[in-house]
Each structure stands twice: as structure tokens, then as C-alpha cells.
C-alpha positions in Angstrom: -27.2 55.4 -40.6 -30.0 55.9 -42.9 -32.2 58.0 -40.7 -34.9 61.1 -42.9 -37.5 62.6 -42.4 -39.5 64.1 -45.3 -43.2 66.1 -45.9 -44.5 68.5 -47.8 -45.3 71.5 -46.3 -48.0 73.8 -48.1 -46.9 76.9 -46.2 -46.9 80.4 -47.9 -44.3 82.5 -46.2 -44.8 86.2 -45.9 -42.6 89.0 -46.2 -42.2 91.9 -43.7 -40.7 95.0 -45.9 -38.5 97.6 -44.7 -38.2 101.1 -46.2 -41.6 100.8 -47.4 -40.5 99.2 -50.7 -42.7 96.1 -52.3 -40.8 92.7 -52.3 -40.0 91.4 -55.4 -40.6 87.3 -54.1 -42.6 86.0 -52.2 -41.3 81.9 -50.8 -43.7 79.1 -50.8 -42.2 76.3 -48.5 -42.3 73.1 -50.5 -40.8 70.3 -47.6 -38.7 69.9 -44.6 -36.3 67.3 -44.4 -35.1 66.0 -41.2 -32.3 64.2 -39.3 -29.5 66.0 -40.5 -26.0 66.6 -38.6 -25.5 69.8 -38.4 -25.7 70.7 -41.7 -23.8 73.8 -42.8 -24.1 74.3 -46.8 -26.4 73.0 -49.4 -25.1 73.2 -53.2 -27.4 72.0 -56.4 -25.6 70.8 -59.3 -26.8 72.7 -62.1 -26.8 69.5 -64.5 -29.0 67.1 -62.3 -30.2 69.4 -60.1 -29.2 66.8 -57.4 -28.5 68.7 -53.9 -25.3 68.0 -51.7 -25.8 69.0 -47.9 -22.3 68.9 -45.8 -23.2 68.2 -42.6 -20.8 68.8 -39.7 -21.6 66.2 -37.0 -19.7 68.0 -34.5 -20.4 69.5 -30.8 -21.2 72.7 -30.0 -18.1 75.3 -30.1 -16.2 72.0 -31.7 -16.7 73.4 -35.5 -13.6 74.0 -36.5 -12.0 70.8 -35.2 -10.1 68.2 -37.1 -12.9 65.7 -35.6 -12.9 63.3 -38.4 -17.1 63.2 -38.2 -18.3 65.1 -40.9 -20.2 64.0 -43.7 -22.5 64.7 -47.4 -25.5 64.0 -47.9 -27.2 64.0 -51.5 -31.1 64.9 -52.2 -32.7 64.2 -55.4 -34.0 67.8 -56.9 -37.4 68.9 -55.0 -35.3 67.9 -51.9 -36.0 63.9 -51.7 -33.3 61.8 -49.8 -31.2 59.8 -52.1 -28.7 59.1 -50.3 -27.8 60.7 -46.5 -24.5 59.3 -46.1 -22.8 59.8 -49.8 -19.5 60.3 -48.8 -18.7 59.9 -45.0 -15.6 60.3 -43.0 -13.0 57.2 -42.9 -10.1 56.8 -41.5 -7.9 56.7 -44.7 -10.5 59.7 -45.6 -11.3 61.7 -42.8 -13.5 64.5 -43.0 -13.8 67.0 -40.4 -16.1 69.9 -40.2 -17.2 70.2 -44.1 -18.7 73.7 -44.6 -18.9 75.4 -47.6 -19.1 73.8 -51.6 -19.0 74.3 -54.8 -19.3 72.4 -57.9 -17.3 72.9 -61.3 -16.9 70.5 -64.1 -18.8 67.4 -62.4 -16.0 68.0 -59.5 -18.1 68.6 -55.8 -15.1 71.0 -53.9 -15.5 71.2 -50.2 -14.2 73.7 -47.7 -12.7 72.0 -44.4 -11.8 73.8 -42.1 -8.0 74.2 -43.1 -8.0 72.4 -46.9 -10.4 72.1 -49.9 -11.6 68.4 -50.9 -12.4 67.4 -54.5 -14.8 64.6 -55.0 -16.0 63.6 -58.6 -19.7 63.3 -58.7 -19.2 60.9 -61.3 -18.5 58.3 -58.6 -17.7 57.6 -54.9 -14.0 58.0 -55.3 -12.2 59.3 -51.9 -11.7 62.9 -51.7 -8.4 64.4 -53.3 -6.8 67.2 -51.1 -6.1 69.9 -53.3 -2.8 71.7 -53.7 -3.8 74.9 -52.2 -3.4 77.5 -49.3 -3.0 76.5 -46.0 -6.1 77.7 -44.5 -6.9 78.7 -41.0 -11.1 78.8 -41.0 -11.8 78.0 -44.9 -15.6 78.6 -44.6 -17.6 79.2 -48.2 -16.8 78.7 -51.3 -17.9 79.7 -55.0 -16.9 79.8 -58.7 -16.6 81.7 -62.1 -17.2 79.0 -63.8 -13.1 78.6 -64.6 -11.8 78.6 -61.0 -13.0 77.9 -57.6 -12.6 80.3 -54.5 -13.0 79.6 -50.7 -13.2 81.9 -47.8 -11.0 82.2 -44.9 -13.0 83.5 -42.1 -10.2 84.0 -39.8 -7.8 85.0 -42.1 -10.1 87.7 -43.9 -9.4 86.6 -47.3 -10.3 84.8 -50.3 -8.3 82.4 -52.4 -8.8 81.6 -56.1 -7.5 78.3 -56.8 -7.4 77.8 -60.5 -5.1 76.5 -63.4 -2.3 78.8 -62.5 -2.2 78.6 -59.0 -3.5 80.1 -55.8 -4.0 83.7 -55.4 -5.6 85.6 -53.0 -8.4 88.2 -52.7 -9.1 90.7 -50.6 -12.0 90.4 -48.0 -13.8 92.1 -45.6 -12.8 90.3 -41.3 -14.9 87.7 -41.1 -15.6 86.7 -44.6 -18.0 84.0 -44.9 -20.7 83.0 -47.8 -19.2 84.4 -51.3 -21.0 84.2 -54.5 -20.7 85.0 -58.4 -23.2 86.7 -60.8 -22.7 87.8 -63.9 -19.2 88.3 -63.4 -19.1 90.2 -60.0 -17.9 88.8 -56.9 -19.9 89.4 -53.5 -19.3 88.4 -50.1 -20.7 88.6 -46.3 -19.2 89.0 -43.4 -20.4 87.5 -40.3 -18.4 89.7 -38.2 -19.3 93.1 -39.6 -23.0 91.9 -40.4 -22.2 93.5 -43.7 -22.6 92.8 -47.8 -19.9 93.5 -50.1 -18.8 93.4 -53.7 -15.4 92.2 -54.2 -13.0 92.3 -56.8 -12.2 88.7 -58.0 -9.0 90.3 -59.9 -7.9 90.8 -56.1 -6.5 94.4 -56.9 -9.9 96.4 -55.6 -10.8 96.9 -51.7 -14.5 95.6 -50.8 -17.1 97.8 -51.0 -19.9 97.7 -48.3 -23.5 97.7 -49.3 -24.0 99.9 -46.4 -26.7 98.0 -45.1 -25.3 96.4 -42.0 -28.0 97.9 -39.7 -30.4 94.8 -40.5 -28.0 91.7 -39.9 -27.3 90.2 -37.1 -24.7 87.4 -38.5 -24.7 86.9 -42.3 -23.8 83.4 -43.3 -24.6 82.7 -46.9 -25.6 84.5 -49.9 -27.3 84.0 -53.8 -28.3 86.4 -56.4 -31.5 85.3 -58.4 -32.1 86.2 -62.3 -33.0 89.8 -61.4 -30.5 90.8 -59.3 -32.2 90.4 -55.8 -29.7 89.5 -53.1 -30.6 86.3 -51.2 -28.7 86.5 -47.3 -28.9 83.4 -44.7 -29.1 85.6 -41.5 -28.6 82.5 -38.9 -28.9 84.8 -35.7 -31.3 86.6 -37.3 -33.1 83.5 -37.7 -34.3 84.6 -41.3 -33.5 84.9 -45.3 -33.6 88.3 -46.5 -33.8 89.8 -49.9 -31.6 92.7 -50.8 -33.4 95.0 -53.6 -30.7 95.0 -56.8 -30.3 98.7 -56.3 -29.0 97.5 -53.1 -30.9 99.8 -50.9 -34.3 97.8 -49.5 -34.0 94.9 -47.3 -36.6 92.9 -46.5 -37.4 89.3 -44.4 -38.1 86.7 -47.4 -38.7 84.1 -45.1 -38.4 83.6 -40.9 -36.4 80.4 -40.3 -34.2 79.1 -37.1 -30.6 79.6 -37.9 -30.1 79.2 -41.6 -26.8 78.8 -42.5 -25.3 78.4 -46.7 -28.2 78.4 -48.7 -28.4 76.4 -52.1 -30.4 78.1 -55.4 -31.6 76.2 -58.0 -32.0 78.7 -60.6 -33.9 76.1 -62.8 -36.6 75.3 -60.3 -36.5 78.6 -58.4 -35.8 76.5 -55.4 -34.2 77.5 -52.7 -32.7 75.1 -49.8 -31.7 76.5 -46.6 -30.0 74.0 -43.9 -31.0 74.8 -40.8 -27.9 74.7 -38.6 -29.0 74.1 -35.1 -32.4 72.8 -36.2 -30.6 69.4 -38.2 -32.5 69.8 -40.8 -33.1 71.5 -44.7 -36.1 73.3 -45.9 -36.9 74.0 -49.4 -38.9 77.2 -51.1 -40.0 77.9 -54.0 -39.5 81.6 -55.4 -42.4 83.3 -56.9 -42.2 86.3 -58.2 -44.9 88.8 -57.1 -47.0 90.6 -59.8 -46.7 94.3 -60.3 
């Protein structure tokens, strides 16, 4: 099925502050794309700036089955539909309940739910399994730029899969979206509606942002060029930006149950999939004038 919805949306969002502190950004939405399946991530390749959107296609309480009805979409950058059904489960090829992605050296890797998938963007080839950890709730997933990592929500961990094999990281319970910047690892957890840094040498304990107070359930997380920390509340039912001193949260944009968002540090877009809402809008970041 070739089934989208898309319009621009000239919609300034505004941004309620907490601690008194001015917000860095402000988010302009740019367009709303519908007919989604559940769609849990959204990753941009850096080189095309193309957007990949898994999309779960599952029932309700059914997201961690081995369902074989998941799918990946693709958008153009801006967020224009190339192609909604770009890879799609088969039976020689099943995907399940695709969450998390990343992308590293034209390879798309895909968490679900108990293994990582590899597909090379170069074509439509079937996904390769990789040779990893068995997983028990592989959720997010990120990279260095050398290796790849994935989250195991159930487990609590995180597991670099790279040249010389799989090692693992320690988490916070309920790990979920992980990201990179500038060499330092972060993480949230959905169950401790916390932020953390993490030590991607795996020797280190996680270290809390202290700011669990103001989530509700954290799903994803981004880093923009000056340190702001972007968080996907979904039962919050908003984004919020986390000052870089790490003290000042405030609501970027109000949005029904975001789930992995997708930066494109290029275009200072930002995609959010709207998990219950089948559906991705896209935001451009503007940075507000001193």
C-alpha cells in the first residue's frame, strides 16, 4: 500500500520555560505526514539527508512480538514521501516490530525486538542479521561513527557491536533512546523518567542528569550544535530541550506521543513520529536571538 498524506503546516510552536531560564530554540512546524503504522524511529542519513521511519504495524500491547508486520519507510529530506513501503516484511525476510536505527557507512542497522538488521541503503537487498547479542527488548540505537550500539530495554544495558565483537555497557533499567555527541554517550530511561551520560568504554556507572521531576516517559533523545538536549517525552505528549549545563528544562514543542526523534543537523530539522497518532511531523530549529 501506497497510502500519504502530506501538507505544510505554517505553525510556530511556542515554548513554555521552566526555572525561569530563556529557551535557546524555538520550533517552526514545517509538515505532517500521514498514514503511517505505528511508527517508532525516524533516522536522516547524514549524506542524502533522506529520512527512514520504522514503522511497527502491530496491535496495541503486541510491540514486542515476533509478528512479522513491520516495515521502513523512506522520506526525501523536508519530509516528502519517496517511498512508504522501502523495505517490508516477507516471509524469507520477516520483520517484526522495528524500533530503533542507525546508519553507519551507507549501512541502515535496525533494532528488532531480539536482533539488529543491516540493510545497505545502496540497494533493496534483504536484511542481514547480524552476529550479535541475543537481545530481550533491543529498543534504540546509535553510533560513534566506528561501531554501532543498541539498547536493551528489558535487560538494562547497552551493546556495542563493532569490529571486535560485542561488548556491553552499562545502563540505567529501562534504557531506551541513546545518543552520541562529541564523544559522550547519553541515554534515557523510560522507566526512571531520567537522563543520563554513559560511559561508552563500559567501565563507568551512569550518571543521572537529576532532572527526572519533568518526564513522564522519555523515549528518544538528540543533542543539537550547542549542546541543548532534545527528549521525545511520549506520555508527556511533548519534546523538551534540556539547557547544556543540564539544569533548565523546558517544552520545545506539545505533540501526541512522540516517540525516536530524527535530527538533521544540516537542515536544523527535526522529525518526530508520532506513535499513536500514525503519523511524522517535521520542525525546523531556530535559534532565538539574545
Amino acid at each position: 500500500m501506497n497510502r500519504f498524506a502530506w501538507r505544510v503546516v505554517p505553525m510556530l510552536v511556542v515554548l513554555t520555560v521552566l526555572a525561569g531560564c530563556v529557551p535557546a530554540w524555538r520550533a517552526q512546524q514545517v509538515t505532517k505526514i500521514g498514514q503511517f503504522a505505528v511508527p517508532e524511529c525516524c533516522v536522516v542519513d547524514a549524506k542524502t539527508g533522506k529520512v527512514y521511519v520504522s514503522n511497527m504495524e502491530t496491535d496495541v500491547g503486541a510491540y514486542w512480538a515476533d509478528d512479522a508486520t513491520g516495515s521502513i519507510a523512506v522520506l526525501n529530506p523536508g519530509g516528502v514521501p519517496a517511498n512508504m513501503r522501502w523495505q517490508a516484511s516477507a516471509q524469507d525476510a520477516p520483520l517484526h516490530s522495528p524500533k530503533g536505527m542507525c546508519i553507519l557507512d551507507g549501512v541502515l542497522y535496525v533494532a528488532d525486538n531480539t536482533r539488529v538488521l543491516a540493510f545497505p541503503l545502496s540497494d533493496a537487498a534483504q536484511p542481514k542479521p547480524l552476529q550479535g547479542p541475543k537481545g530481550e527488548h533491543l529498543n534504540d540505537m546509535a553510533t560513534d561513527g566506528v561501531a554501532v550500539y543498541v539498547s536493551d530495554t528489558a535487560a538494562g544495558v547497552v551493546y556495542r557491536m563493532g569490529r571486535d565483537g560485542v561488548t556491553t555497557i552499562k545502563a540505567p533499567a529501562g534504557v531506551n533512546g541513546i545518543t552520541f555527541f562529541k564523544g559522550k554517550m547519553f541515554a534515557v530511561s523510560w522507566d526512571l523518567h531520567e537522563v543520563y551520560e554513559l560511559d561508552p568504554a563500559g567501565q563507568g556507572d551512569p550518571v543521572p542528569f537529576g532532572l527526572a521531576c519533568h518526564f513522564k516517559t522519555p523515549d528518544g533523545i538528540e543533542v543539537l550544535e550547542d549542546g541543548t538536549f532534545l527528549v521525545s517525552d511520549m506520555h508527556g505528549n511533548r519534546v523538551a530541550a534540556i539547557s547544556a549545563d543540564r539544569k533548565t528544562v523546558s517544552t520545545l514543542i506539545e505533540v501526541t506521543t512522540p516517540a525516536d526523534i530524527g535530527l538533521d543537523w544540516r537542515q536544523r530539522l527535526l522529525y518526530v513520529p508520532q506513535f499513536e497518532q500514525d503519523g511524522v511531523s517535521v520542525y525546523r530549529l531556530v535559534p532565538v536571538e539574545d
